[in-house]
C-alpha positions in Angstrom: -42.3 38.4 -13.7 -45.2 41.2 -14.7 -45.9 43.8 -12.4 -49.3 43.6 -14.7 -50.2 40.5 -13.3 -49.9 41.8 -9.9 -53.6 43.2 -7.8 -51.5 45.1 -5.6 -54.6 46.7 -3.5 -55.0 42.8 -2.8 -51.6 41.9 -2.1 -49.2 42.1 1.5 -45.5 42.4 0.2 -43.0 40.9 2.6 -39.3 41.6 2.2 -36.0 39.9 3.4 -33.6 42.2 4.7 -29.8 41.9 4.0 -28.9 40.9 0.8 -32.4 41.7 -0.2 -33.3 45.5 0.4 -29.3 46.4 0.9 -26.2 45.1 0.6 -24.9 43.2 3.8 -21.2 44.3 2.7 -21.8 48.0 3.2 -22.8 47.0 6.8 -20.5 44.8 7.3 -17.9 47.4 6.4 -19.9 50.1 8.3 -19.2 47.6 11.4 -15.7 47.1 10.9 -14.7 51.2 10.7 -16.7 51.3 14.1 -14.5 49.0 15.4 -11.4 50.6 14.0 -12.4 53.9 15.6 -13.1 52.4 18.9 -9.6 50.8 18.9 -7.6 53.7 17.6 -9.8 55.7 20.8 -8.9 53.0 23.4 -5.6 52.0 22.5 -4.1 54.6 20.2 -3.8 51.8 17.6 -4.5 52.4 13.6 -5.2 49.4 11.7 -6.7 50.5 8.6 -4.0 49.2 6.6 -4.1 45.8 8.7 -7.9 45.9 8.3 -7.5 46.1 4.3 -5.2 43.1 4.4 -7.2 41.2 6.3 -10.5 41.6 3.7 -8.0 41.5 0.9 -6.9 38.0 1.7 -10.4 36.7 2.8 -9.7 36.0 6.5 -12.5 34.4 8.3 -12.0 35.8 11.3 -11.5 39.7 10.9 -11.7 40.9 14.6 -9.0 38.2 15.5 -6.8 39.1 13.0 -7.4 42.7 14.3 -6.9 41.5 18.1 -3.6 39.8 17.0 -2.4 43.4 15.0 -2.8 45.1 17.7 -1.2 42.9 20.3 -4.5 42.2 22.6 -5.5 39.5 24.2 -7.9 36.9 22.4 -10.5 37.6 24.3 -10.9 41.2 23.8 -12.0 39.6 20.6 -15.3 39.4 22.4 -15.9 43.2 23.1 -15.3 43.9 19.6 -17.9 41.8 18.2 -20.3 43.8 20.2 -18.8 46.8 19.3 -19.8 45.5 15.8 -23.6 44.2 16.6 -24.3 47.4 18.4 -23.1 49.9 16.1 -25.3 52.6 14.1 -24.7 51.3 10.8 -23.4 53.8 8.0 -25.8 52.6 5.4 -28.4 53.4 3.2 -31.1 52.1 0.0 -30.3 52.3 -3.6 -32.6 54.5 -5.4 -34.3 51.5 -7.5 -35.2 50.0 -4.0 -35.9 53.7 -2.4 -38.5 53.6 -5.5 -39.8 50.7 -5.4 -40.7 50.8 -1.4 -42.3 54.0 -1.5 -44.7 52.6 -4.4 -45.4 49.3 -2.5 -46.4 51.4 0.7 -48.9 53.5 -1.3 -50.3 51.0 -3.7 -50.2 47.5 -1.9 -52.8 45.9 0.8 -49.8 45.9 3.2 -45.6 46.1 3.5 -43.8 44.3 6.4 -40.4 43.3 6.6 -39.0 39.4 8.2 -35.6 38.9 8.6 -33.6 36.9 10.9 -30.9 38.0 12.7 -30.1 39.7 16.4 -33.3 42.2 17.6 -30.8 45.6 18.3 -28.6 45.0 15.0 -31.8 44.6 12.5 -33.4 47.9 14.1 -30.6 49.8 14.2 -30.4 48.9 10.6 -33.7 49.3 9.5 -33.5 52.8 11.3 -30.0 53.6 9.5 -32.3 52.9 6.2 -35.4 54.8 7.1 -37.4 52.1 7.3 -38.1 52.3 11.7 -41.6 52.6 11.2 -42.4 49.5 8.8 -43.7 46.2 10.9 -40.8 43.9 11.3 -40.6 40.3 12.4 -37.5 39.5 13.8 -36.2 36.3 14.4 -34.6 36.9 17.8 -37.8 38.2 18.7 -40.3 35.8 18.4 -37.0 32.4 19.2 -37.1 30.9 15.5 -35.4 30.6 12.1 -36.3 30.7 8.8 -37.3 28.3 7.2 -39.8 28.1 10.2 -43.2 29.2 9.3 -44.3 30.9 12.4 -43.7 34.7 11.3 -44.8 34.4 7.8 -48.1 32.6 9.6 -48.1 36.0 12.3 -48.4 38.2 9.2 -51.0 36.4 7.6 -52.7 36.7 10.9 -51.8 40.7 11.7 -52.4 41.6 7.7 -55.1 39.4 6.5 -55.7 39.5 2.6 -56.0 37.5 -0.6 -52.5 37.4 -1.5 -48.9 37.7 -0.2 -45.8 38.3 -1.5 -42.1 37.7 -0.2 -39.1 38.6 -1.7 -35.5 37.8 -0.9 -32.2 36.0 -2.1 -31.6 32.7 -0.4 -32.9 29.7 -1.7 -31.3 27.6 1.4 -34.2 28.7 3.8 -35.7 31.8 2.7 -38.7 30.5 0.2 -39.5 27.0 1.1 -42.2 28.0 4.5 -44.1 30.6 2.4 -44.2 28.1 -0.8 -45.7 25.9 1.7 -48.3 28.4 2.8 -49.4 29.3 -1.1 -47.5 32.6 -0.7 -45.7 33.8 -4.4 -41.9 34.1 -3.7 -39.8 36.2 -5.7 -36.1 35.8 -5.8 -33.6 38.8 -5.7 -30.9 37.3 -8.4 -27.6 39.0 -6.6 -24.4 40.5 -7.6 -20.7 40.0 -6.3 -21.1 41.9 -3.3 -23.6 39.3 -1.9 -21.5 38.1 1.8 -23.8 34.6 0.8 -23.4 33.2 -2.1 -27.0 32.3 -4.1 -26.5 28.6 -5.1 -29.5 27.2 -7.2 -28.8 24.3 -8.7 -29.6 21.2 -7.3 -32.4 22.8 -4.6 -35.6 21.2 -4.8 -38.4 23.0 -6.3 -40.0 24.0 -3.0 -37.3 25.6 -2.2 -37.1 28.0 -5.2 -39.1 30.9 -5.7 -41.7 31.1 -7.8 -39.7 33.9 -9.9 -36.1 36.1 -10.0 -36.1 39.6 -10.5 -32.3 41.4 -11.2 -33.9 44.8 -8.9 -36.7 45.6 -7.1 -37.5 47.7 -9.8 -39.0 44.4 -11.7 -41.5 44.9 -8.9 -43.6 47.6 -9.9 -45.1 48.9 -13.3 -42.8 51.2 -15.7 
């Protein structure tokens, strides 16, 4: 993709969230030390050790396994995960993607933000990144899932221009309604640290963007 061919002061550029503009595994390690504080605060238990073991041999079920370490019942399980959803994540922007918003805000027609995922956790993790201030549609907020069309319409509605742009990593759901709605989708190629794996062979076309980039820094002109 060339930057070149880009008429940014004509262009809206949408971007995915986790996995696109951070890594999901620094919150999803940001969530699990909250919830080792909180337990070594309520029940005088440390399980950083039991924590690393868990990770290290790829449970599926973390808070369980912690539940089970430290001898409480299954169902405290429950007041964990919210401990987890409702933390102030400890996370934070490359400086490729720190340098690649801050040229997008001052030379595109428009920046926004769609993501799915729970209304309090996004926030509190777009706030974590800077980013409170940028318009974001959320899917808890408006009741629907990518690859539903209905936000990517809202912001065609709410930013009305001659082009749009989104950018994320998941061919499964994230590019097929803006394909649909003549939008160019680029593809953030990803790295080990991706929680979902990108799997891209055998997708349809309509599902693929219509370009990869390795960083956001492919985005804008050298």
């Amino acid at each position: 993709m060339n930057p070149a061919d880009i008429n940014f002061s004509e262009t809206v550029f949408v971007f995915d969230l986790d996995d696109t503009l951070f890594k999901e595994s620094d919150y999803q390690a940001s969530g699990f030390r909250e919830v080792l504080l909180q337990i070594q605060k309520i029940y005088r238990k440390s399980l950083k050790r039991e924590l690393d073991s868990l990770i290290e041999h790829g449970s599926t079920d973390v808070l369980h396994g912690l539940c089970v370490a430290a001898g409480l019942p299954e169902h405290v399980k429950q007041s964990l995960l919210w401990i987890y959803r409702l933390h102030m994540p400890d996370i934070s922007l490359s400086q490729d993607v720190r340098a690649a918003i801050s040229f997008l805000r001052q030379h595109s027609a428009g920046f926004a933000i769609l993501t799915d995922g729970r209304s309090f956790s996004q926030r509190a993790k777009l706030r974590a990144l800077g980013l409170a201030d940028v318009p974001a549609y959320i899917s808890e907020e408006y009741g629907d899932q990518k690859p539903s069309p209905v936000r990517f319409e809202a912001i065609m509605h709410d930013m009305p221009t001659k082009r749009y742009i989104y950018v994320a990593d998941n061919p499964k759901k994230d590019f097929v309604a803006p394909n649909r709605l003549g939008w160019k989708t680029i593809g953030v190629i990803g790295t080990e640290k991706n929680i979902h794996k990108q799997h891209r062979e055998n997708i349809s076309v309509e599902y693929l963007p219509s370009a990869w980039v390795e960083s956001l820094h492919d985005l804008i002109p050298d």
